[in-house]
C-alpha positions, 0 to 999 in steps of 0.5 A: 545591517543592524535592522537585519541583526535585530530581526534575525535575533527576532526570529531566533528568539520567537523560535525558542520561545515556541520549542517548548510547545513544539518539541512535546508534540513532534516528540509525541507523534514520534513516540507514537509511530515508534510504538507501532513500528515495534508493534508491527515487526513484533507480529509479523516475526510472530507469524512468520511461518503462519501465512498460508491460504493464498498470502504473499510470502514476506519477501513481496510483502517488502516489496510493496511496502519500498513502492509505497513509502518510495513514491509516498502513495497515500490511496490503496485498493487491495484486490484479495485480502486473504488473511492479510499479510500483504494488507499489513505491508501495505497497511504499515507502509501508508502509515507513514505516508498518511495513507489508508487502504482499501481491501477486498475479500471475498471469503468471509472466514479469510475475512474475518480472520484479517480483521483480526490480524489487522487488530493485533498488528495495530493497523486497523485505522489504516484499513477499510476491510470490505467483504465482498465480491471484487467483480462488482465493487472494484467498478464501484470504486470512485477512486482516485487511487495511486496504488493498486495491488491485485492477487486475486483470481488471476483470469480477472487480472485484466478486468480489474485492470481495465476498472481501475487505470481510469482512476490511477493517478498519473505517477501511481502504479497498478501492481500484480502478484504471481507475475512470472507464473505460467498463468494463462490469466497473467500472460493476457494481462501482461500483454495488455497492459506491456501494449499500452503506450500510457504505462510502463511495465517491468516485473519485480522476480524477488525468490517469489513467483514475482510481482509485476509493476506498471507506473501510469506515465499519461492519462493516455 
């Protein structure tokens, strides 16, 4: 009895003899993610009202944001950066999970103006901004991913799909925007992916045209 007295008295006072060292970092790495929390929310209230050219509006951009800090998703593939509004929800996100993203553009003007936007906001180092052509680089990826969002040309929702579900993780989820709108590229994604017996789809139908979200159960 005596013995396990004297080691449990060990083990306290080791642990208060390293809390002075610990704590300053732990209170650093705090401060540091509190600081760009507050750098983030401050831009996205700036610039509210000045997403337009093809971003999500904030509500999808919340939703994507709960999915990864949810499931703790750390490997990102955007298809469709535009200005960058959903990249900063998705960039934020992974910031605390220990994540990074991907993001494609294929417009250099729109491009340019993210780089800026991810700057500002803070979120660069949790983004590798790619200009160019999704056709080509989404099968180029080598992945893994266990993350994707897709709001691109809708009629190549499928195409990207059928890239990317290879190098999904089991457990990770493939995610598309405009998913209740009556385009003739979503309706065929959607049936392709509703019949694949590997992944489990619903639609998130936020005030938004909706964001549909297909979780990988199985390789196959």
């Amino acid at each position: 009895m005596r013995r396990k007295l004297n080691i449990g008295f060990f083990f306290i006072s080791f642990m208060l003899f390293l809390g002075p060292f610990i704590n300053p970092a732990l209170s650093e790495e705090a401060k540091k993610d509190s600081d760009l929390d507050e750098k983030v929310r401050k831009f996205l209230e700036s610039h509210r009202d000045r997403w337009v050219d093809w971003n999500v509006p904030e509500v999808d951009g919340k939703v994507l944001y709960d999915l990864i800090i949810k499931h703790n998703y750390k490997k990102a593939v955007e298809i469709g950066t535009s200005t960058g509004h959903s990249a900063i929800w998705i960039a934020w996100a992974l910031s605390k999970t220990g994540g990074k993203l991907i993001t494609i553009e294929i417009d250099e003007g729109r491009y340019k103006e993210a780089l800026a936007n991810f700057m500002e906001a803070g979120l660069s180092d949790y983004i590798d901004a790619r200009l160019a052509d999704a056709h080509e680089l989404v099968k180029e990826l080598k992945g893994p991913f266990d993350f994707v969002f897709s709001d691109a040309d809708k009629d190549w929702y499928k195409n990207y799909f059928i890239a990317l579900a290879p190098k999904l993780e089991v457990g990770g989820c493939f995610t598309a925007h405009n998913a209740s709108g009556g385009y003739s590229g979503i309706r065929e994604f959607l049936e392709y992916v509703k019949s694949l017996p590997n992944f489990e789809t619903t639609i998130n139908r936020s005030r938004s045209a909706g964001i549909s979200i297909s979780y990988k159960k199985a390789e196959k």
